[in-house]
VOGU-3710 file (C-alpha; in Angstrom, 3 decimals, decimal comma):
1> xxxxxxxxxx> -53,395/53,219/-27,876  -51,454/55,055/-25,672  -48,281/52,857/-23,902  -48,640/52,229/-20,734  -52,653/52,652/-20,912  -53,815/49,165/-21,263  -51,789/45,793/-22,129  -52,989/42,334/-23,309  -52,136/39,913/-20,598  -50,303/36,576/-21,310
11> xxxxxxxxxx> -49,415/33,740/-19,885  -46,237/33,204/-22,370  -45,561/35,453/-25,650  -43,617/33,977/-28,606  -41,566/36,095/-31,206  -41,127/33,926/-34,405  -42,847/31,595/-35,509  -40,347/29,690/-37,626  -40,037/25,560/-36,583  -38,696/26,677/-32,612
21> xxxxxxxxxx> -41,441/29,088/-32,290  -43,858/27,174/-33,729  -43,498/24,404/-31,451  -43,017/26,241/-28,246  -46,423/27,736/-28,637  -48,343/24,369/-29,387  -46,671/22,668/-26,678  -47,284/25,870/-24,373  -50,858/25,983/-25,290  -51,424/21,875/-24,798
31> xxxxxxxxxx> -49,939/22,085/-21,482  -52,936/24,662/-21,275  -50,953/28,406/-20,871  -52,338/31,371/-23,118  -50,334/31,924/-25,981  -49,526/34,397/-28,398  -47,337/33,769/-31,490  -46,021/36,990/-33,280  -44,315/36,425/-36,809  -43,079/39,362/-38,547
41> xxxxxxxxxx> -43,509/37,351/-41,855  -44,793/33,958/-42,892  -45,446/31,316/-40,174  -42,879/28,414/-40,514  -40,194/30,810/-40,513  -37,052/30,515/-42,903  -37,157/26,528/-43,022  -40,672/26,701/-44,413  -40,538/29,292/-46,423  -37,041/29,821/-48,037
51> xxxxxxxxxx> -34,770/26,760/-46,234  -35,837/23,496/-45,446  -39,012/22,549/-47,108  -38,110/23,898/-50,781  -34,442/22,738/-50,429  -35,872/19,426/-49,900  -38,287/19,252/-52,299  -35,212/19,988/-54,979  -33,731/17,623/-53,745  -36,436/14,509/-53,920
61> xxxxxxxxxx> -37,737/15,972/-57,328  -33,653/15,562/-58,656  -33,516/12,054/-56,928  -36,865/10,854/-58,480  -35,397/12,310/-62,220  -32,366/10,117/-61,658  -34,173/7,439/-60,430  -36,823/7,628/-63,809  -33,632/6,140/-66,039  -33,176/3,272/-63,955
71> xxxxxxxxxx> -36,509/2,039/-64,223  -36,156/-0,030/-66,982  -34,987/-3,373/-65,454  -38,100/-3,453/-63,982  -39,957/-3,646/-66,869  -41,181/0,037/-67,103  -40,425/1,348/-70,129  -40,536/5,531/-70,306  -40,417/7,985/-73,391  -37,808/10,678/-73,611
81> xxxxxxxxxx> -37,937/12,330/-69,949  -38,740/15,936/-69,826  -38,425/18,035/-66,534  -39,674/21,375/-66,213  -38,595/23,328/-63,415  -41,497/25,961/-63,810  -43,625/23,351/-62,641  -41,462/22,490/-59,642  -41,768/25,585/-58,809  -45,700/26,227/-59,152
91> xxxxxxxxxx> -45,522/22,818/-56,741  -43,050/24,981/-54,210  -45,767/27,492/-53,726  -48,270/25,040/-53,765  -46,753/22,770/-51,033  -45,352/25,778/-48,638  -49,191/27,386/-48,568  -50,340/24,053/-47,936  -48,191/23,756/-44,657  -48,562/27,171/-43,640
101> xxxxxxxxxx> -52,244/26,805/-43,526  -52,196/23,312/-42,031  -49,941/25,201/-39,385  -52,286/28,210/-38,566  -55,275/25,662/-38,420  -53,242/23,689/-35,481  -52,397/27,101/-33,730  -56,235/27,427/-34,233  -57,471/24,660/-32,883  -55,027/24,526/-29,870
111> xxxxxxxxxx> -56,081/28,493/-29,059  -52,695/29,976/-29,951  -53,188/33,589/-31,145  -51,008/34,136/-34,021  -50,155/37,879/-34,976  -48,000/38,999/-38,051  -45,784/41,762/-37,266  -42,862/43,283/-35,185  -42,005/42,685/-31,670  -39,499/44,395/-29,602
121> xxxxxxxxxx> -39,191/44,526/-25,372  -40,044/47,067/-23,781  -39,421/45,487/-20,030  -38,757/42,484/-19,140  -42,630/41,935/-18,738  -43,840/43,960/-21,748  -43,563/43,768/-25,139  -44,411/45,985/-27,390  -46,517/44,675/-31,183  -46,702/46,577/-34,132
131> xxxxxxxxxx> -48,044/46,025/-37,611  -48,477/49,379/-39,970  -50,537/51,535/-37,993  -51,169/49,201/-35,243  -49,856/49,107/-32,355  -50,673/46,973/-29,383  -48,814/46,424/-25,925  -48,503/42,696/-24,149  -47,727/41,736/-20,971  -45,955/38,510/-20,251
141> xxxxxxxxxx> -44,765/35,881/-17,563  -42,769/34,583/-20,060  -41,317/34,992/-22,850  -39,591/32,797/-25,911  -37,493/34,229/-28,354  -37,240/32,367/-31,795  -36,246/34,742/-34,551  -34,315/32,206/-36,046  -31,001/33,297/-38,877  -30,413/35,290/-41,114
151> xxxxxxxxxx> -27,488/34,676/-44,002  -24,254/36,363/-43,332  -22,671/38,375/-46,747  -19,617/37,603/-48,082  -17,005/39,503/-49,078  -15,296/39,685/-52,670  -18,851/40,100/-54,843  -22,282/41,102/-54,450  -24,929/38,618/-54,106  -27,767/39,542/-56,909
161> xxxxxxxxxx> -30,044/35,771/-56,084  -29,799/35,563/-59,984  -26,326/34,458/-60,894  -24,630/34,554/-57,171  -27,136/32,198/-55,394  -27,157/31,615/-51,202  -29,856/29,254/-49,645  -32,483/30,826/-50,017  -32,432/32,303/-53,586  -31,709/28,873/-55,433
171> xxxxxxxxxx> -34,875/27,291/-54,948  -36,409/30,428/-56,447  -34,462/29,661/-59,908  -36,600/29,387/-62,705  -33,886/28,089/-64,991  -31,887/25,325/-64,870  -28,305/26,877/-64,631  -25,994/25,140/-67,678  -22,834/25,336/-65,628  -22,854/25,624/-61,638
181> xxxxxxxxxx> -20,370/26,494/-59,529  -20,740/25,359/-55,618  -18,661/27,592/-52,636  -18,894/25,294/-49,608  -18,793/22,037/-48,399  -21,779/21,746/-45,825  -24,737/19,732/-46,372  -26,936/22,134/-48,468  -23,942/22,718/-50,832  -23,913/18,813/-51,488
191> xxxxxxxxxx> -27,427/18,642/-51,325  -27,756/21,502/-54,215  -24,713/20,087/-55,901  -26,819/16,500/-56,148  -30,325/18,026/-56,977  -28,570/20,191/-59,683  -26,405/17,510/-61,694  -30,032/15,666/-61,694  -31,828/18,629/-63,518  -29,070/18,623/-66,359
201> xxxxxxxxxx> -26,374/21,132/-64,531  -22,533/20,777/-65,124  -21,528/21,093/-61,271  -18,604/22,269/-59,660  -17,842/21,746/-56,195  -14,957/23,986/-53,924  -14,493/24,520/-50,776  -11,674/25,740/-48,537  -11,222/23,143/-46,082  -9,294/19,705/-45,955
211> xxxxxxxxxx> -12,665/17,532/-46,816  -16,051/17,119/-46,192  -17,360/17,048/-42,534  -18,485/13,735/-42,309  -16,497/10,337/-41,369  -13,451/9,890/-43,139  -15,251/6,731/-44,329  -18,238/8,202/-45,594  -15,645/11,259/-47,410  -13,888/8,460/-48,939
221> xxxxxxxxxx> -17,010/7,584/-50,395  -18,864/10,565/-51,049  -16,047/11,602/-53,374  -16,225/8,456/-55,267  -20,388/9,343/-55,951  -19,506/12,554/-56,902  -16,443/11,487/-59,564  -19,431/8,838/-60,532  -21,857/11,529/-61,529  -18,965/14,146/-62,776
231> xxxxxxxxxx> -18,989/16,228/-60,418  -15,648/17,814/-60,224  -14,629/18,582/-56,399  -11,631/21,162/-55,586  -10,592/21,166/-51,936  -8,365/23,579/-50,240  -9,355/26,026/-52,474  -10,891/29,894/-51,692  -12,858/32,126/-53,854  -11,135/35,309/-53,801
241> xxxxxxxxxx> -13,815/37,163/-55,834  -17,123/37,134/-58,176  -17,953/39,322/-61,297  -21,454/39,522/-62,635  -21,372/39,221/-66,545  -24,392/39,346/-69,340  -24,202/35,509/-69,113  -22,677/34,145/-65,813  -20,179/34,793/-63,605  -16,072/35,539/-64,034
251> xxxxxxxxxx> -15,021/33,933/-60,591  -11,174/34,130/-59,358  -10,289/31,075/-57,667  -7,021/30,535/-55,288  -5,390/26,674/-54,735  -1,766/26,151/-53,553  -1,142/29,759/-53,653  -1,700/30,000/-57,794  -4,768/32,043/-58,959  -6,877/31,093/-61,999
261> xxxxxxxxxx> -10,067/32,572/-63,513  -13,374/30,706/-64,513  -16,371/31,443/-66,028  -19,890/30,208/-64,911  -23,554/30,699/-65,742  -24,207/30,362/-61,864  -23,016/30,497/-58,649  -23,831/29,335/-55,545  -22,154/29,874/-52,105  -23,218/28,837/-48,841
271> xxxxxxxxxx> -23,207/31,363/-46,358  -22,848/30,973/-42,564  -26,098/32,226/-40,610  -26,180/34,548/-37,617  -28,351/35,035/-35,007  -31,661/37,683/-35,650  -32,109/39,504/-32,656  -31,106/43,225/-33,590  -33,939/45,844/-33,047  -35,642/43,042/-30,162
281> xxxxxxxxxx> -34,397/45,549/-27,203  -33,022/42,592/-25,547  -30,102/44,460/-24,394  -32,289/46,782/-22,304  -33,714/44,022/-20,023  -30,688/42,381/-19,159  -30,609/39,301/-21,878  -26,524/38,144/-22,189  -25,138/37,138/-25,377  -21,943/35,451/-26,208
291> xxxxxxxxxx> -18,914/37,032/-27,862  -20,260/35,167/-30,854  -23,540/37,489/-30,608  -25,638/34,254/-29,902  -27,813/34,725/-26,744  -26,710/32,578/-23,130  -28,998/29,776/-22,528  -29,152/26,639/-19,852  -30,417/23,307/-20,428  -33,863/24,515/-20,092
301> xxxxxxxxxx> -33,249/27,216/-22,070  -33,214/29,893/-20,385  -31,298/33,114/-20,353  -29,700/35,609/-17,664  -33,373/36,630/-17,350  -35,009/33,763/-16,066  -38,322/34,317/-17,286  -37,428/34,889/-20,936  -36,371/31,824/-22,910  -34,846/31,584/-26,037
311> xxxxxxxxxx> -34,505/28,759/-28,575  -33,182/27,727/-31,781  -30,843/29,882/-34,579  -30,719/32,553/-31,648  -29,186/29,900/-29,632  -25,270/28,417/-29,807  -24,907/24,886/-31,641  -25,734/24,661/-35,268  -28,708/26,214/-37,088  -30,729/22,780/-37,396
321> xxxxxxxxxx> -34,141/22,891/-37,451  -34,268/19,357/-35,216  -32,866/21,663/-32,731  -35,050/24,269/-32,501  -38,045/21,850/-32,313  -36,558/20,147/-29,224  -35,563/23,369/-27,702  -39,147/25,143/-28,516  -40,568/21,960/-26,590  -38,200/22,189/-23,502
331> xxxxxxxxxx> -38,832/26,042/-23,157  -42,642/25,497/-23,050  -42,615/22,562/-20,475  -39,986/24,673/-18,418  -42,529/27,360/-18,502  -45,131/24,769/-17,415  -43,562/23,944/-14,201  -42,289/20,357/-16,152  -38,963/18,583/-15,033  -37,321/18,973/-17,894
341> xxxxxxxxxx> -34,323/19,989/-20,376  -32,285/19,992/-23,847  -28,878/17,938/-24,718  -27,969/18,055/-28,116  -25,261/15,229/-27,638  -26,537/12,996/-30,086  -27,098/15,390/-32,655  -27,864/13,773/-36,342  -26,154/15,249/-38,561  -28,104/14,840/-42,162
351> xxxxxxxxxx> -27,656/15,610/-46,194  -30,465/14,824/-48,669  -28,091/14,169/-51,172  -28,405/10,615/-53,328  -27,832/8,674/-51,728  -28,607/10,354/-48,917  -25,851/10,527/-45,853  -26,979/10,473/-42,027  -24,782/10,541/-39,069  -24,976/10,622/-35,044
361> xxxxxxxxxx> -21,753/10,243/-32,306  -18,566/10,080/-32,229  -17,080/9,300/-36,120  -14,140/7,314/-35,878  -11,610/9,629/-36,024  -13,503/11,833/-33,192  -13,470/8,465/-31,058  -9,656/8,329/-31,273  -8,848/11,387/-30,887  -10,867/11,752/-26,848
371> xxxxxxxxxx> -8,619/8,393/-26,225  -11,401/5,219/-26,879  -10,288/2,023/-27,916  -12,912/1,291/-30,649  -13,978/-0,811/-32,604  -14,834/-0,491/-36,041  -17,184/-2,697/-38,579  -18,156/-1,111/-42,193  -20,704/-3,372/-44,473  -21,007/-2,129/-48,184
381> xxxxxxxxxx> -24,596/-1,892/-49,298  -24,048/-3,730/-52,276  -23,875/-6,870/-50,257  -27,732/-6,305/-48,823  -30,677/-8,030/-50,911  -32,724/-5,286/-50,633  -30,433/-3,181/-52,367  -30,005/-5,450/-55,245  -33,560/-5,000/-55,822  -33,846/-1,204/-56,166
391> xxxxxxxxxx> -30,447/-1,402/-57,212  -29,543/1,393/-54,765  -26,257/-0,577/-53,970  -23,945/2,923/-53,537  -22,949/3,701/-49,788  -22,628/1,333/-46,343  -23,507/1,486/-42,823  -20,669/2,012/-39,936  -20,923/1,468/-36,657  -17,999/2,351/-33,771
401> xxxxxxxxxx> -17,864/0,688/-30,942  -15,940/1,138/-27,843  -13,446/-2,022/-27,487  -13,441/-2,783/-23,514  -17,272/-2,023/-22,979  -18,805/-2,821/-26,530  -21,130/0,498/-25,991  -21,858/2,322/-29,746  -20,128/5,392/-29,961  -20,860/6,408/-33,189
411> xxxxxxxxxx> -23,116/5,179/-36,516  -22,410/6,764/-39,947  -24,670/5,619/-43,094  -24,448/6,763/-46,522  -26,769/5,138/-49,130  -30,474/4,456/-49,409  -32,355/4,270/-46,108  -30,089/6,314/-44,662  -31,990/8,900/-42,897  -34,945/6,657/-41,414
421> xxxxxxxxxx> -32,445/4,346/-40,281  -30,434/6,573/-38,081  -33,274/7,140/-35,629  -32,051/3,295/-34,473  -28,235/4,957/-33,940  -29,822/7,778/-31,815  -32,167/5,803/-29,493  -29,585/3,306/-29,238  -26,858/6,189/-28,223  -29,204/7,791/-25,663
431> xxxxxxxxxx> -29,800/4,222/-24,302  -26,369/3,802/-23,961  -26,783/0,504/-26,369  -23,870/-1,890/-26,424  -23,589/-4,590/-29,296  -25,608/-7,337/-27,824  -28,981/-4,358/-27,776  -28,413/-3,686/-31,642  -27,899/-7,619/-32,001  -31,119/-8,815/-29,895
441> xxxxxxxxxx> -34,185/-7,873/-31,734  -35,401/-9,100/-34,842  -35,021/-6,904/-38,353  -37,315/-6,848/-41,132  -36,016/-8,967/-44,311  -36,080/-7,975/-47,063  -34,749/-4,718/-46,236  -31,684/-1,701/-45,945  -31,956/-2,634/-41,834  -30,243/-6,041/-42,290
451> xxxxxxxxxx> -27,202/-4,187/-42,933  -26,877/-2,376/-39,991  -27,509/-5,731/-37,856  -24,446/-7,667/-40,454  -22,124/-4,133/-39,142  -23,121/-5,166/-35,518  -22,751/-8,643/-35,615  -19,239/-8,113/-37,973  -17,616/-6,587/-34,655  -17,405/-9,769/-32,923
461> xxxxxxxxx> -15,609/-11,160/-36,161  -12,203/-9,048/-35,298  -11,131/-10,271/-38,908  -13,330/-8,144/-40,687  -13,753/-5,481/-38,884  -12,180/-2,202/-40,146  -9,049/-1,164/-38,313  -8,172/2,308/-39,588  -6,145/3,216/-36,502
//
């Protein structure tokens, strides 16, 4: 084809087709536009593929092994356990193809085209396709771009995916590594530092900064789960450099200003991600970016070229793939004509770990510091009947409230349940709940739920509430 010659016409034109992508183009396509979905590689993106889905599937396959040795008070008696991560793997494969297809028959049946290949701008109305020897021109009203992350290198050793690990080349292990070593203190470090110590790992945790970066609370007790399973944690501690040996890794660590080395069979360091939108031409037509190389956005997501949108890992805030999805959403119903836009506000902030941690608002300290009067009410999960019976009594459920109004500010959970449960902390935040809304309705009994409704109710009770400032 020669450019310029002939051009596919489009209502709106989607690069990447990871969860942001994805998302925009169904909801673009139900509100009834013509869409076309370009993916240079596998549809669902990095979380499908190499981030979310296969970190997550480590992680319930290491819960269920610990889970297997409890089983016994219940009357189930088991032989010697055996895992095999071979098999977890085969599963990987097996459950990724499963969603990609279930994902292309959706773009199917909704009349999204969905091309594999490169996309780059050419205007800010054209856009130009290739894939090998093919090469096709498209021309837009709108525009979305999603082309998510990519992993950021580190300095001080090269990063092989067999003994230096990142995100995306630990799932792909198929050996269980004897002694692991884990740079960072994010949720996928815990998360692999959890799934790990359930396969049979010995697992080391460092990171450089004061703590975790969760409630001091839920800190306080996330370090008391990991001394439980011996886990050793170093804080305030930096990884100056990594050698690859025949069997592991010679790492150099740094705390309080002495150096020591250690050897390891693995390591793993979580990287920061950065934006993917080199070799998209977006410079040409006018698309802004911020000093931190992530493009300018407004609530409805779009940028200094108000036809083209942009949403997700491209986008400022943290790479999350519940933010993409929201964004993907907005940008199609602003496209649509809808009234509509993002706010990330009441962000949940969430670890697959076990037991598993969930978050959303202001954590204590955070409610202090901007000048609130709170107040605060803890309950311990070991006090909840439900958790007596699955004997899943580690963790407890916090809730912050502001003193004068009684409005939630914040609700931090760590312990079984966690992650379902903290839907009720974000519709409660976005409804601007105060303690008499979480106190009104009825909860299920038996069950995790009670606990949150004890944390509520405890506030009134200025006894037992939690005072920490």
């Amino acid at each position: 084809m020669v450019v310029g010659e002939l051009a596919h016409e489009r209502d709106v034109i989607i690069v990447g087709g990871g969860p942001g992508g994805y998302h925009a183009a169904l909801r673009a396509a139900q509100l009834g536009l013509a869409v076309t979905l370009i993916e240079k590689e596998d549809i669902g993106g990095g979380c499908l593929n190499k981030g979310c889905i296969p970190s997550k599937l480590f992680t319930y396959s290491g819960e269920k092994l610990a889970e297997i040795n409890e089983y016994s008070h219940l009357g189930i008696e088991t032989s010697p356990i055996l895992f095999n991560i071979n098999t977890l793997q085969s599963n990987k494969r097996n459950l990724i193809n499963q969603l990609q297809e279930g994902m292309k028959t959706k773009c199917k049946k909704h009349n999204v085209e969905l091309l594999k290949g490169t996309a780059y701008f050419l205007s800010d109305e054209k856009i130009g396709f290739e894939n090998g020897d093919q090469y096709e021109v498209y021309r837009f009203k709108h525009a979305v771009i999603a082309t998510g992350s990519l992993l950021e290198a580190r300095k001080g050793y090269h990063m092989d995916h067999v003994r230096i690990l990142d995100s995306w080349s630990i799932t792909k292990l198929n050996e269980i590594p004897e002694k692991l070593l884990i740079y960072g203190n994010d949720y996928i470090a815990l998360e692999m530092a959890f799934a790990f110590q359930a396969f049979g790992s010995k697992v080391s945790i460092i990171f450089e900064q004061e703590d975790f970066e969760f409630d001091l609370s839920i800190n306080k007790e996330l370090r008391r789960i990991l001394k439980k399973k011996n886990i050793s944690v170093m804080r305030k501690a930096r990884l100056i450099e990594a050698a690859i040996e025949e069997n592991g890794v010679l790492v150099t660590l740094e705390e309080r200003e002495a150096t020591e080395k250690q050897f390891f069979s693995h390591l793993f360091v979580s990287t920061k991600q950065t934006p993917n939108i080199k070799n998209l031409g977006i410079e040409r037509i006018g698309v802004e970016t911020t000093d931190g190389g992530y493009i300018k956005i407004n609530e409805k997501c779009q940028t200094t070229r108000q036809n083209i949108y942009a949403v997700g890992d491209v986008t400022e805030g943290q790479s999350l793939a519940v933010k993409a999805i929201k964004q993907g959403k907005t940008a199609a119903e602003a496209i649509a004509g809808i009234l509509t836009e993002f706010d990330l506000r009441f962000l949940p902030l969430v670890a697959h770990t076990s037991p598993p941690i969930a978050a959303v608002g202001m954590s204590e300290q955070e409610a202090v510091q901007k000048g609130h009067s709170v107040i605060v009410s803890q309950i311990p999960l070991s006090s909840n009947g439900y958790s007596a019976i699955n004997r899943k009594k580690d963790g407890f459920i916090k809730v912050v409230f502001e003193r004068e109004s009684n409005r939630l500010l914040g609700m931090h959970m760590i312990g079984n349940g966690a992650i379902e449960l903290i839907s009720s902390g974000i519709i409660s935040l976005e409804m601007i709940a105060r303690d008499e809304d979480l106190h009104f309705p009825l909860y299920p009994h038996p069950s995790v739920n009670e606990s949150l409704l004890e944390a509520v109710e405890a506030i009134k009770n200025y006894s037992s509430v939690i005072t920490s400032f």
